[in-house]
C-alpha positions as CSV (number, residue, x, y, z in Angstrom):
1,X,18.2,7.6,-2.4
2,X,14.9,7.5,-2.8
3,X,13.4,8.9,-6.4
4,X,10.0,9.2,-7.2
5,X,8.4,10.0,-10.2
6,X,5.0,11.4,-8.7
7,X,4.5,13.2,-6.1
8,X,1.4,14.3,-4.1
9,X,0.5,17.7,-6.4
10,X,0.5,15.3,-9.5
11,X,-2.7,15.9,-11.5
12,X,-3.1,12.6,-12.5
13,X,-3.2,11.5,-8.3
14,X,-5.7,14.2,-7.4
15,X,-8.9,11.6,-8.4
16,X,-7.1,8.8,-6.1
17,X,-6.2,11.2,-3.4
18,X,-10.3,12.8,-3.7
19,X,-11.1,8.9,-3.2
20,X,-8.5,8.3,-0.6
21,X,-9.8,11.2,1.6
22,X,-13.8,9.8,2.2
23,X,-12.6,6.0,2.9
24,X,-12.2,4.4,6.3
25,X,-8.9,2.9,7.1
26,X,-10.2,-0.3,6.7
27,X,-10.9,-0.1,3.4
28,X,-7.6,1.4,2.3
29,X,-5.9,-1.5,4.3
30,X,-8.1,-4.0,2.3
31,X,-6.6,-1.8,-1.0
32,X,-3.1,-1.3,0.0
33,X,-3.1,-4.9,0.5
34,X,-4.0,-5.9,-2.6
35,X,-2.1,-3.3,-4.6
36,X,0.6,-4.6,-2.8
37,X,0.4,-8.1,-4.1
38,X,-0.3,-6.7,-7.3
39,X,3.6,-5.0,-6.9
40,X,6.0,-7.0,-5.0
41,X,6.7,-9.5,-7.7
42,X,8.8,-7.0,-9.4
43,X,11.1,-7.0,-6.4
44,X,10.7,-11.0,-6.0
45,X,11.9,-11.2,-9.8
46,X,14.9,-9.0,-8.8
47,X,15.7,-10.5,-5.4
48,X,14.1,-13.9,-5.1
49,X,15.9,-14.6,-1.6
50,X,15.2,-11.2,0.1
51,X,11.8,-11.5,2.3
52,X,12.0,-8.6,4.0
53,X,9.4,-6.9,1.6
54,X,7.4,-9.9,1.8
55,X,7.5,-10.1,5.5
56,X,6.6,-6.3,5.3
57,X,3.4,-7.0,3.6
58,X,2.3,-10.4,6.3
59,X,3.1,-7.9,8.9
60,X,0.6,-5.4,7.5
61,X,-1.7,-8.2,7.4
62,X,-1.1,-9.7,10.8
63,X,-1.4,-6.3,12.2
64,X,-4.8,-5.0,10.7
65,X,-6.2,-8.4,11.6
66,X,-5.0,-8.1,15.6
67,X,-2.6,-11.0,14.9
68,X,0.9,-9.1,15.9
69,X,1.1,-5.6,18.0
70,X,2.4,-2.5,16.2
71,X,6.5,-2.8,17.3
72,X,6.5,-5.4,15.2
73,X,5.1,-4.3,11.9
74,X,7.3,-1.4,12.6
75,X,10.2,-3.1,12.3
76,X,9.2,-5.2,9.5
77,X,8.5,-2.0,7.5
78,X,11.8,-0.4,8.2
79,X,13.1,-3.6,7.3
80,X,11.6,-3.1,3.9
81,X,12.6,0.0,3.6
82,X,16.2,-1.4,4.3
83,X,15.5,-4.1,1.9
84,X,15.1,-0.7,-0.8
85,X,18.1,1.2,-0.1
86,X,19.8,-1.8,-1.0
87,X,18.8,-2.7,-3.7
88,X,20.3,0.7,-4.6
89,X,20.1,3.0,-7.6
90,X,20.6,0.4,-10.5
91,X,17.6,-1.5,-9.4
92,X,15.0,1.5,-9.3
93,X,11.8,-0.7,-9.9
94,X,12.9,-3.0,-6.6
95,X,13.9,0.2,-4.6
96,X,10.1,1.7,-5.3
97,X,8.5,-2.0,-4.3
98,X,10.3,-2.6,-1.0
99,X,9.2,1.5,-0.1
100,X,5.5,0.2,-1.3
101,X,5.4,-2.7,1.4
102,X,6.4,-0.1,4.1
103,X,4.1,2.3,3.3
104,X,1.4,-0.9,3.0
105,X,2.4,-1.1,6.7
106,X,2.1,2.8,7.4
107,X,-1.8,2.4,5.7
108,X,-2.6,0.2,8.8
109,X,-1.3,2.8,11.6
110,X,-2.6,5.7,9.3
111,X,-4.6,6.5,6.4
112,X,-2.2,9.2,5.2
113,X,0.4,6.4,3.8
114,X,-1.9,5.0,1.3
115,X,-0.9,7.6,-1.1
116,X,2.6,6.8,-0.7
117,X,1.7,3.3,-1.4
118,X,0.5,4.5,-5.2
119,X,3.5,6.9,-5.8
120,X,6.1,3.9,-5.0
121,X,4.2,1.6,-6.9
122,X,3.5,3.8,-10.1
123,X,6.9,4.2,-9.9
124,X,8.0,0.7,-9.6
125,X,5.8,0.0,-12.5
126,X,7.1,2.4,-14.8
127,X,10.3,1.7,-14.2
128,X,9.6,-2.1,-14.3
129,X,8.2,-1.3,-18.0
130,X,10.4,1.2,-19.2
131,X,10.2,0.1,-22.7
132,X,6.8,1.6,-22.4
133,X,5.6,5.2,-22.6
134,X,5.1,6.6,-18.6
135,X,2.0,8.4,-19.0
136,X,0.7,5.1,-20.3
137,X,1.9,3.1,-17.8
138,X,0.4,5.7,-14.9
139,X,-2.7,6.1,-16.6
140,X,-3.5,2.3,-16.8
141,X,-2.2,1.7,-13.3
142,X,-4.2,4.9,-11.7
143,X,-7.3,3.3,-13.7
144,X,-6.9,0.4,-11.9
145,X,-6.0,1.4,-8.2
146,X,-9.3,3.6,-8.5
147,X,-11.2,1.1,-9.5
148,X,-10.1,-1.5,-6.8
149,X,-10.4,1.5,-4.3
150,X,-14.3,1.8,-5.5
151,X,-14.5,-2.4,-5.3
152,X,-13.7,-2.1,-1.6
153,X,-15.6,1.3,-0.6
154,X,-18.3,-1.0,-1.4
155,X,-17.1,-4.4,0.0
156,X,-15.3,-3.7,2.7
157,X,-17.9,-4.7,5.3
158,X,-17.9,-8.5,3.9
159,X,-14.5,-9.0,4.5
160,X,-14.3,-11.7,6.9
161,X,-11.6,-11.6,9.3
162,X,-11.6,-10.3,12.6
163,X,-10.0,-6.8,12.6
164,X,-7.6,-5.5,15.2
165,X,-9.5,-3.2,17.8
166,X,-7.9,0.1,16.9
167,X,-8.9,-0.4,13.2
168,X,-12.7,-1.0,14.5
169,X,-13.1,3.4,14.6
170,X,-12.8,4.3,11.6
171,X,-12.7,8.2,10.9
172,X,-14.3,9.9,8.5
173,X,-14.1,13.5,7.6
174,X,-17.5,14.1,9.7
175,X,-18.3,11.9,12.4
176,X,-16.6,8.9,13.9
177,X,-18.0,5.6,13.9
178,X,-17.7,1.8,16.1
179,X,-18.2,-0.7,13.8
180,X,-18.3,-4.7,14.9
181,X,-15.7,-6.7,13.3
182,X,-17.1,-10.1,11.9
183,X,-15.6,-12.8,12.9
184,X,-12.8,-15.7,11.3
């Protein structure tokens, strides 16, 4: 079952989703990576001896860095997503994390997943803190995926690592442009 508490049409996504829109894929791999490490410990808490989320998340990496070809990031994202239907209904936090890490590895094929990656994790982090009120929780968390997605619009051409070929196009809404990857 898979329950969300935002969706796309939530007013309080439309900033991130503005943001989302003008960014090459490369930077919203560079995000979705880190907002992933910034999740996945609430599944590790809950299921210390599952990987597959984990192993979701390398595959993303290996992938957007040319390291592993995209049949096997696939599978490691539907493992993931495996990994979150069983963790099942009374571990709602987990569920949302495990569907993060395969929409981390949908970011890297395309740049329409990178939304899903901050509905599963606001969700995961609300439910994770449940003690605390939601809007709170959203509002701090939305604060902060913003603000990491403004760190790497700006950044993105000093990461170091030598990108996968397909991710050297990036889009944008106007043009498309070849960019040279830098290397290891």
């Amino acid at each position: 079952m898979r329950k969300l508490l935002v969706n796309r049409d939530s007013t309080f996504l439309q900033p991130i989703k503005k943001l989302i829109e003008n960014q090459k894929r490369r930077t919203l791999v560079m995000w979705t990576l880190e907002c992933a490490e910034g999740v996945l410990p609430i599944f590790e808490s809950k299921f210390p001896n599952d990987k597959r989320p984990r192993e979701a998340l390398e595959a993303a990496k290996s992938w957007a860095f040319g390291q592993i070809k995209m049949p096997v990031a696939k599978k490691a994202a539907h493992a993931a997503h495996n990994a979150a239907t069983e963790a099942g209904d009374e571990n709602p936090a987990a569920r949302a994390t495990a569907r993060t890490m395969g929409h981390v590895v949908g970011t890297v094929h395309v740049k329409t997943h990178a939304i899903g990656v901050v509905m599963y994790a606001l969700t995961a982090f609300v439910y994770e803190n449940i003690q605390k009120n939601a809007e709170e929780v959203i509002a701090e968390k939305c604060d902060w995926f913003c603000n990491r997605l403004k760190y790497w619009e700006k950044n993105i051409d000093q990461v170091e690592k030598e990108w996968a070929p397909f991710l050297l196009k990036d889009t944008h809404p106007n043009k498309e442009t070849k960019i040279i990857s830098k290397k290891k």
